[in-house]
N, C-alpha and C positions, 0 to 999 in steps of 0.2 A: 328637535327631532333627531333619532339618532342618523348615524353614518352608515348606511348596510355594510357590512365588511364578511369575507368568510374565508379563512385560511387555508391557502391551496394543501397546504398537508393532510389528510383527512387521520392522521394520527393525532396532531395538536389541536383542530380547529374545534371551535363552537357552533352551537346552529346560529342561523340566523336569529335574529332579537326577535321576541315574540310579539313586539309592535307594527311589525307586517302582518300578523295577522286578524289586528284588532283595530288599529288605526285607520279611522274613514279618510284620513287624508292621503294616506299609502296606498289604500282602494284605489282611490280616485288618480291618484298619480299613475299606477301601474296601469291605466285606463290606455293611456298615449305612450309611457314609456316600456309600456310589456307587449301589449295585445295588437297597438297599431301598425308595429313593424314588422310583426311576425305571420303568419299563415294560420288561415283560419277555414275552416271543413263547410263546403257551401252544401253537398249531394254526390247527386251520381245523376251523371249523362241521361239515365230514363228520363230526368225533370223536362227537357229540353229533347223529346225523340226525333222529332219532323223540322225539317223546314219553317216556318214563319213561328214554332215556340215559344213563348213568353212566360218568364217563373219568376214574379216579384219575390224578396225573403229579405229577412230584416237580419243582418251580418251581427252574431251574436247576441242575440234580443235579449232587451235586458241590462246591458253594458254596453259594448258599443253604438248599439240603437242604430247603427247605419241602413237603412232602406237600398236597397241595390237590384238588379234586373238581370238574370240569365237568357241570352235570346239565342236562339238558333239562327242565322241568315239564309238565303235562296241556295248559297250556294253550299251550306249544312258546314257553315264554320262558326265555331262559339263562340261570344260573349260575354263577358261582365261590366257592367255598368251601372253607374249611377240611376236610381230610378226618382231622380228629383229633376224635373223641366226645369232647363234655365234660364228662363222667364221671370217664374215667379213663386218658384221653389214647388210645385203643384207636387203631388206623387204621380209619375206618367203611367203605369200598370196599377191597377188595385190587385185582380187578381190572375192568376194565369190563363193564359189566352193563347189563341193564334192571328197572330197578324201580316200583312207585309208589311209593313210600319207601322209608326209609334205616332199617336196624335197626342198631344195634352187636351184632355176633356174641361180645361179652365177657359184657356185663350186660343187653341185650336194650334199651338206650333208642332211642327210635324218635323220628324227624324228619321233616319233609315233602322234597320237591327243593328249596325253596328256605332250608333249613337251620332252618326254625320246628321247634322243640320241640314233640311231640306228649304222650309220657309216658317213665314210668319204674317199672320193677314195682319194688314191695318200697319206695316212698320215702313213703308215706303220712304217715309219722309226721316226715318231714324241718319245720324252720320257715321260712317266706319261700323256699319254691322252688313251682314253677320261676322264673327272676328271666330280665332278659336274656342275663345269661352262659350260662344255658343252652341258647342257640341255639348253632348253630353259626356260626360267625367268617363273614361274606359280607363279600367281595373286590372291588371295581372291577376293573367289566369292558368292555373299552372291542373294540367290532368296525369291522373295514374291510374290507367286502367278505365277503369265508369267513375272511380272517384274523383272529385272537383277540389281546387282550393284556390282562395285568394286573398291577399290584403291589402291593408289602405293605404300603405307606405307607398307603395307603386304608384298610384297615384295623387299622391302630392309629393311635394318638394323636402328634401331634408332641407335640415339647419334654418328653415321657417322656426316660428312658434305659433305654438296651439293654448289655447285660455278653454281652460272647463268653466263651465257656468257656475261650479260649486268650488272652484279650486282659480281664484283670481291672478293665481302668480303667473307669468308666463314659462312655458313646457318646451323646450328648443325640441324638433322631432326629429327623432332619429334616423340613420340612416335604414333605407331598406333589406332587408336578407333575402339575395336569391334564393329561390323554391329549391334547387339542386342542393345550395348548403344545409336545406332542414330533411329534405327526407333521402336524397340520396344510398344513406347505409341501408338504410330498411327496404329499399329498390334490389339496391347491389343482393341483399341478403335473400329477401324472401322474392325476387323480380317472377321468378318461375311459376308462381300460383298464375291461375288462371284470373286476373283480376279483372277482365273484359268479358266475363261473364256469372260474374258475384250478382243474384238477386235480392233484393232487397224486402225483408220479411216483418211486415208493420204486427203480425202476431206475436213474434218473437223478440219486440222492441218495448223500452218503457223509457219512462222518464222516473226521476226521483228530484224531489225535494230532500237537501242536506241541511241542516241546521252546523254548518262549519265555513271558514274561509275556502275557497277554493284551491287555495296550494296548500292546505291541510289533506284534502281528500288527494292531490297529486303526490303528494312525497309516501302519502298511505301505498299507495299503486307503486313506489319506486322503490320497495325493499320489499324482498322475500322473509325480511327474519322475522315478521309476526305470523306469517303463516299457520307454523303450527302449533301459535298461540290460540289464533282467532279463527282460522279456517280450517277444522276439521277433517270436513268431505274433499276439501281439494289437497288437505295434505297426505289423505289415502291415495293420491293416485299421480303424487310429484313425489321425485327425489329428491328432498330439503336438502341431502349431503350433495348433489350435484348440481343445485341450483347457482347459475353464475349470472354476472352484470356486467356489459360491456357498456364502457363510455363515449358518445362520439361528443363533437361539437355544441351540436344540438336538440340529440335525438339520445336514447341510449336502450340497448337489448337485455331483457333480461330471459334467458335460454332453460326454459321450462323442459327437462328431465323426465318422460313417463318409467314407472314398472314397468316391468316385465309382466308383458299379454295387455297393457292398456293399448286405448284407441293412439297411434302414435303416425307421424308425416310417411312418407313414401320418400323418401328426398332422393334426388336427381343428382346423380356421381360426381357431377362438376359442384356441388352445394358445397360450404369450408364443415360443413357438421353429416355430411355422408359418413354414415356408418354408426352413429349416436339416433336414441330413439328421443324423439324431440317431438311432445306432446304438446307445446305451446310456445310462438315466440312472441312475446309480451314487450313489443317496444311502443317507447313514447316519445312523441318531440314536441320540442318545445313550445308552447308555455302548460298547454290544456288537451292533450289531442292524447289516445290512447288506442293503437292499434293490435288487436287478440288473436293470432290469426290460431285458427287450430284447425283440424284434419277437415271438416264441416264448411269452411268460414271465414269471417271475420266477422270478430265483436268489437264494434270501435263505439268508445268511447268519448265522448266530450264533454268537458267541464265548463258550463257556462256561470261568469260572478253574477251573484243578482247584487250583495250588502258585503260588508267585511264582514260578515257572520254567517251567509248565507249563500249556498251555491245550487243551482241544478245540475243534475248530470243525465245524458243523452245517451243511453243502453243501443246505439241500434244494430241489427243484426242482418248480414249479408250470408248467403247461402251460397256455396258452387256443389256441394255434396253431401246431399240431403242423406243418404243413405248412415251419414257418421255422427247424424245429432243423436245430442245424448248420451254421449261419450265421453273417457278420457276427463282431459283438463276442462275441456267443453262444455260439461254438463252441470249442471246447479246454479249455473250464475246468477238467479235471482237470489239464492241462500247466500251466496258470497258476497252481493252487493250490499243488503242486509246489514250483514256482518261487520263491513267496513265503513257502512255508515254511523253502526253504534259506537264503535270506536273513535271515529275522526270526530262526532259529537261528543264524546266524553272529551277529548281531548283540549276540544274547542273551549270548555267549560276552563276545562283545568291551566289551562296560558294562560288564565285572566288571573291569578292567583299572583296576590302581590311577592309570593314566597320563587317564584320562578321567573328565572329570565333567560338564558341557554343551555342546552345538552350536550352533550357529545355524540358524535358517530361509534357505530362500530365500525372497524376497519374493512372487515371481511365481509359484511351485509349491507352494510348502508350506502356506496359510493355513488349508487344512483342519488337519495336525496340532497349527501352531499354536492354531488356537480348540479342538480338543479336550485340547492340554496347560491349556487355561485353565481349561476346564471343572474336567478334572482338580483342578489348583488350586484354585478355590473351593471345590466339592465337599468336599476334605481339610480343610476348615482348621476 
């Protein structure tokens, strides 16, 4: 198996080996060492409006398969948790409810919303229970606005190991990433939209079946230079010569450019781009997560693995100013999604080609998927 390696110069470096993106055992690795440590998109606060709220949802379906439970408590403070009784692994919500408590429908053990151990019939005679393990598992929960996010690092232990069921070697787990180190810049950058009251528009949302790896369809999203290869309509209404890419950590901006007379932001004098007509700030952090925001919105994105070859991705669409859909960078995105999937499919095809094995970056275009093959890279090793 090779070494992931990627050369911090993005003058010298190669891409990463095209065995990440075909290798089920790299799938399978990057299961625990990409997805488990990082932050992952649960919703928005509507899930969970009232008091006694209950929103079972399975963290990544599909790949991670985690079963977990948003609850609201009495006193309208939020939760994430595990939604497996620790009993006898039961599922303790099938579907969203209001409760004041959590009973398991197996053996009747009863919990509060914020996952404290109440009781248990029939355990009298048990020794040293109840202990902590028998709460329920609580999750970091990290909010921006209505939007939600959490991961599984938080709750469990670095430097344990994890055994895949399909991947017998043991997996040492990584340390956790605070919430602040992944989306901080995009906070600092765009903090001023109104994101506490973004609605959420299931008209204007789809899903897509990708026949590609999933960090095929990510590094598509992390360079502007096929733009005005592959997208048309949105390159009528960007300025390809002033499209730039900023690096962070873990996150990175790529600062969408409108013409002159497109739909473009209002930006607030204190903003570092007052005075620039900024029709779109297309940032993404790390591993899968793709936030659009434009005069209308946000379009975020998420890229869920289903196979090393196969990915979903999650179009959904939030509204604060209904008045500017259909505009600008904003508008077409079913044509552009389209687009980009015919592409990262073809491309998928083409890495299997015994005749290829790395590329090079451009200097001036590419530094987004450069820094996320590095990421990649550390991350694996």
């Amino acid at each position: 198996m090779p070494q992931f390696s990627v050369d911090p110069d993005i003058a010298k470096a190669k891409t990463i080996s095209k065995d990440f993106y075909i290798n089920q055992r790299h799938f399978d690795d990057a299961r625990e060492l990409i997805f488990a440590p990082t932050w992952q998109f649960i919703g928005t606060t509507d899930l969970v409006k009232e008091p006694g709220d209950c929103y079972p949802f399975t963290l990544l379906d599909g790949y991670l398969n985690e079963p977990l439970l948003l609850t609201r408590d009495k006193n309208g403070q939020l939760h994430c948790l595990s939604n497996v009784c620790t009993h006898r692994g039961n599922l303790m919500v099938y579907e969203p409810c209001r409760n004041n408590q959590l009973r398991c429908k197996y053996h009747g053990r009863l919990f509060d919303l914020d996952g404290q151990f109440r009781s248990m019939p029939e355990f009298r005679e048990v020794e040293n229970f109840p202990t902590e393990e028998d709460n329920l598992k609580k999750l970091p929960l990290f909010q921006w606005g209505k939007l939600l996010f959490t991961s599984l690092q938080g709750a469990r232990k670095a430097g344990t190991e994890s055994i895949d069921e399909n991947n017998p070697t043991p997996t040492a787990i990584p340390e956790a990433i605070p919430a602040e180190t992944m989306f901080s810049e995009m906070i600092n950058r765009v903090g001023w939209l109104p994101m506490d009251k973004i609605q959420y528009r299931p008209d204007l949302s789809s899903d897509y079946l990708v026949k590609a790896n999933w960090a095929l369809y990510c590094e598509n999203y992390l360079e502007g230079f096929h733009i005005p290869f592959v997208h048309a309509t949105l390159n009528a209404v960007l300025d390809f010569g002033e499209y730039t890419t900023e690096v962070y950590k873990y996150s990175n901006l790529q600062l969408g450019i409108g013409k002159k007379g497109d739909s473009c932001f209002d930006l607030p004098a204190n903003s570092p781009d007052f005075g620039k007509q900024v029709s779109a700030y297309y940032f993404w952090v790390f591993p899968n997560m793709m936030f659009n925001f434009y005069p209308w919105g946000l379009s975020f994105n998420l890229v869920q693995p289903l196979s090393a070859d196969t990915c979903k991705v999650l179009f959904l669409s939030y509204v604060y100013d209904e008045s500017k859909l259909g505009t600008g960078a904003g508008s077409g995105l079913d044509t552009v999604e389209h687009e980009d999937e015919e592409v990262v499919q073809m491309v998928q095809k083409g890495i299997r080609s015994r005749f290829y094995e790395h590329g090079r970056y451009s200097v001036k275009h590419e530094k987004g998927t450069h820094h996320f093959h590095s990421l990649i890279a550390s991350f694996m090793r």
